[in-house]
Wavefront OBJ file of the C-alpha trace (Angstrom):
o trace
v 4.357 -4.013 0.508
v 0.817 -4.643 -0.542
v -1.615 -1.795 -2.102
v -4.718 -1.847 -3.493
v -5.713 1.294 -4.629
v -9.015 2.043 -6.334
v -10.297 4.783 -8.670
v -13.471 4.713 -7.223
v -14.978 2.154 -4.838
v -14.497 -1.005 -4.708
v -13.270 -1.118 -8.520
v -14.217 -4.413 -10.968
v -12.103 -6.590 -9.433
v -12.480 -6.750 -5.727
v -11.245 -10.152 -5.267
v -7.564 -9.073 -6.458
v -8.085 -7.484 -3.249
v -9.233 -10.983 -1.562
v -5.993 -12.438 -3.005
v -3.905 -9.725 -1.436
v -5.415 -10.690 2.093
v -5.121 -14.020 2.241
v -6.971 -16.416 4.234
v -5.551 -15.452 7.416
v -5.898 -11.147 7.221
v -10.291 -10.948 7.249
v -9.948 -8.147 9.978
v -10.601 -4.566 8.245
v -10.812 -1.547 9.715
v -12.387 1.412 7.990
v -10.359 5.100 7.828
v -12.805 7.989 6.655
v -10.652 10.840 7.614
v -11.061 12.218 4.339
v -15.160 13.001 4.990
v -13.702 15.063 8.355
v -15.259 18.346 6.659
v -18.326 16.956 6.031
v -21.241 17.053 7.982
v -22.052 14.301 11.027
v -24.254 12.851 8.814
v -23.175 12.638 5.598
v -19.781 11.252 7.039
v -21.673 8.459 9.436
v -23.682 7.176 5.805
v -20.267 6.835 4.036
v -18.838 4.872 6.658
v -21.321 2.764 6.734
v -21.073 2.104 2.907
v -17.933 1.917 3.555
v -18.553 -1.184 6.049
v -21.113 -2.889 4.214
v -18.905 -3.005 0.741
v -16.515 -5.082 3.113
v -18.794 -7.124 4.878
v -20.231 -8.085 1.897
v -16.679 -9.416 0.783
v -16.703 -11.400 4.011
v -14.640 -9.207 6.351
v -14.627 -8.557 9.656
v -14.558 -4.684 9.789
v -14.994 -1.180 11.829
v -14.514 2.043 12.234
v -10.950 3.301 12.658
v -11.122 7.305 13.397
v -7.546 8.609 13.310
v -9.328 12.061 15.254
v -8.649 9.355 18.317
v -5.402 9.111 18.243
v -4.178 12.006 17.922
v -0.707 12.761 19.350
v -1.212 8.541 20.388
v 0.497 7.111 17.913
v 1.640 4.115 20.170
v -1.816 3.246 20.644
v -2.731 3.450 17.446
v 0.377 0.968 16.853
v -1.828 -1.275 19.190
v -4.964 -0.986 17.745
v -3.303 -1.508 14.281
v -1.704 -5.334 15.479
v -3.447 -8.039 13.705
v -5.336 -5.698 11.435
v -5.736 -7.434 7.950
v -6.767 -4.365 5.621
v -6.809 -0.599 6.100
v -9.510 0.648 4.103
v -9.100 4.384 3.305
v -11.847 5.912 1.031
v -12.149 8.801 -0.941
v -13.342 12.530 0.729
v -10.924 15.337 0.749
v -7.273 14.456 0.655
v -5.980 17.723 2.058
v -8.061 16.347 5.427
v -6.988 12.972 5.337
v -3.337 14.150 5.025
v -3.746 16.669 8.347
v -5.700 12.823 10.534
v -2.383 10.585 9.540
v 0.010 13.172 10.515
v -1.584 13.959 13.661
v -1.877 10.655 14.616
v 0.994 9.289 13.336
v -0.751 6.519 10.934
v 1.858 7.979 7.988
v 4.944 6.563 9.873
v 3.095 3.814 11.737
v 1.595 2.750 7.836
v 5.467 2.564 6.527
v 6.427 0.320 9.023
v 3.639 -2.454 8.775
v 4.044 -2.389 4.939
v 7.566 -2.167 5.179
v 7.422 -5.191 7.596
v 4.260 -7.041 5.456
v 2.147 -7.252 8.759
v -1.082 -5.454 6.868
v -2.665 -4.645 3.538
v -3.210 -0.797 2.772
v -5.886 -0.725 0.266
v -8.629 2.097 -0.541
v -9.612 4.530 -3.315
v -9.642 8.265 -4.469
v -8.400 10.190 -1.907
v -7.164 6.964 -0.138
v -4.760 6.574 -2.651
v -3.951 9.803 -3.854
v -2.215 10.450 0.101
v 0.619 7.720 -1.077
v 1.646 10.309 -3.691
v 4.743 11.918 -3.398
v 3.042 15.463 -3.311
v -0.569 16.722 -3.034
v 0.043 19.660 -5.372
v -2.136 19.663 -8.173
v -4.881 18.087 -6.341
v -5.765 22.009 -4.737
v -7.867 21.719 -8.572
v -9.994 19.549 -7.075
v -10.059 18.639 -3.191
v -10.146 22.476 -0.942
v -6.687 22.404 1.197
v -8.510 25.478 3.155
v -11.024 23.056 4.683
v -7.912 21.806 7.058
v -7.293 25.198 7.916
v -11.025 25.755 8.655
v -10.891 22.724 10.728
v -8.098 22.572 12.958
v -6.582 26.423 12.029
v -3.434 24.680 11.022
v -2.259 24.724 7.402
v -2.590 21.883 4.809
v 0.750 19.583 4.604
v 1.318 19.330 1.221
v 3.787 16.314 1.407
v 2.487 12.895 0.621
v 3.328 9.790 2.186
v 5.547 9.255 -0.681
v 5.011 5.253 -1.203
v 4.099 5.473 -4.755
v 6.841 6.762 -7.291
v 4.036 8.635 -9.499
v 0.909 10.905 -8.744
v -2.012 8.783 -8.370
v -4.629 10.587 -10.507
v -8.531 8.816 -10.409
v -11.353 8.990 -11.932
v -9.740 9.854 -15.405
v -11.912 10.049 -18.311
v -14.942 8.650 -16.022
v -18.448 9.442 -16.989
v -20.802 9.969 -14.259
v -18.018 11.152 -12.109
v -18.461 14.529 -10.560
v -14.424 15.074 -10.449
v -13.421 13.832 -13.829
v -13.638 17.384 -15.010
v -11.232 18.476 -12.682
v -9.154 15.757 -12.795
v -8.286 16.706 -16.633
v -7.113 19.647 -15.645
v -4.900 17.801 -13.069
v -3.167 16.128 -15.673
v -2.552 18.894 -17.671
v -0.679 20.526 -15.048
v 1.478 17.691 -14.405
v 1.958 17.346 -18.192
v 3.289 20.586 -17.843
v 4.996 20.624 -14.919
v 6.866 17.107 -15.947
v 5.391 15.689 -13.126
v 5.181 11.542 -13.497
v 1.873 10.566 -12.495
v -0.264 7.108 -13.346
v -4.225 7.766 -14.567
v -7.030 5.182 -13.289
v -10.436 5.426 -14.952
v -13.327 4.077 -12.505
v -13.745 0.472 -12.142
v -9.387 -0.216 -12.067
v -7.473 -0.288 -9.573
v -3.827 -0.465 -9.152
v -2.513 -4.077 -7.449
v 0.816 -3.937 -5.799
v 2.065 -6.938 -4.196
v 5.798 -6.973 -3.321
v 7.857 -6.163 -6.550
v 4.847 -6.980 -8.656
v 2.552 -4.417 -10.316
v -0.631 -4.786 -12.293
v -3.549 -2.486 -13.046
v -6.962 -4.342 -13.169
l 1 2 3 4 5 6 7 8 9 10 11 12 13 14 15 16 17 18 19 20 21 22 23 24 25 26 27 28 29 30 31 32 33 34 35 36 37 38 39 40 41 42 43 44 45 46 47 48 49 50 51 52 53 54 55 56 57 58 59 60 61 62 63 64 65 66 67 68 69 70 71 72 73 74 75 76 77 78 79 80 81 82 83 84 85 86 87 88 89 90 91 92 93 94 95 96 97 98 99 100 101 102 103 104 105 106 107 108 109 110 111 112 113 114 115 116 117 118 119 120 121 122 123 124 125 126 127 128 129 130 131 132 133 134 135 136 137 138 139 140 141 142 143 144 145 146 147 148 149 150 151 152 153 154 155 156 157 158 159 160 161 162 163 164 165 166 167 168 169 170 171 172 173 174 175 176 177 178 179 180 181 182 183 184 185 186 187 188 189 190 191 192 193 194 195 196 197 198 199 200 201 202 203 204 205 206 207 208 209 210 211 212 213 214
């Protein structure tokens, strides 16, 4: 399984994520799911900041809009083949969570990491969806906005394929969410939940059984 999962961004080091790739992975596709509450365009500019950070890395990327596939989750598998990077960015995590279920990109995600075929890489809200819950994040994403959306209630459940909480933008400066974020981790402090803080400008580097925050 490879991850790399930013605070914010690209983070300092984006060519850990280069090294994740590898020569032979420069196909990216972009998944901004989480901006699904926000308006046309406001979502179409962070896409295509989204596109230009990875084009200016030197990879081939586009636009992958999960609100496609939904309830096609064998041609998403298609779409998906030969697919270097999945590049999730930050927005609302409550959203993001409702576009992989529907789809199916939260099982069809387990079984290319679990079988190595692509790299699943992204930040904020990206990352916080590989948690093994979302609660606690209610302090600072709005779970209603799913139910505003689609009338169906937030899944609280996340994909489960990190053993901790992902918690960004900790201690951050400049960051709009940092305040909230503290009182994230006070809850979890006192809810003994095990969760892993990234300040912006790290990210968090899994490669196979190897871990490293950069």
């Amino acid at each position: 399984m490879r991850l790399y999962l930013s605070s914010f961004r690209m983070g300092d080091h984006p060519e850990r994520l280069l090294d994740l790739i590898g020569a032979d992975g420069r196909r990216a596709v972009v998944i901004a799911n989480a901006m699904d509450d926000a308006p046309p365009d406001v979502r179409r500019a962070g896409v295509e900041l989204e596109l230009a950070a990875l084009a200016g890395l030197g990879l081939e990327a586009a636009e992958l809009d999960l609100r496609g596939y939904f309830g096609r989750r064998q041609l998403l598998r298609r779409d998906l083949a030969g697919i270097g990077v999945a590049w999730l960015r930050g927005g609302n995590v409550f959203m993001l969570r409702h576009a992989l279920a529907r789809s199916g990109a939260d099982a069809v995600f387990g079984e290319l990491l679990a079988a190595d075929a692509l790299v699943y890489a992204g930040y904020s809200a990206g990352a916080c969806v590989l948690s093994p819950s979302l609660r606690g994040l209610e302090l600072v994403d709005d779970p209603d906005a799913v139910t505003r959306a689609y009338g169906s209630p937030p899944a609280w459940d996340g994909l489960g394929l990190l053993a901790e909480a992902f918690v960004p933008h900790y201690r951050s400066p400049g960051h709009p969410e940092t305040a909230a974020i503290e009182l994230v981790v006070a809850r979890y402090q006192a809810e003994g939940v095990p969760y892993r803080t990234l300040r912006d400008g790290q990210a968090l580097v899994i490669d196979g059984p190897r871990t490293a925050l950069v």
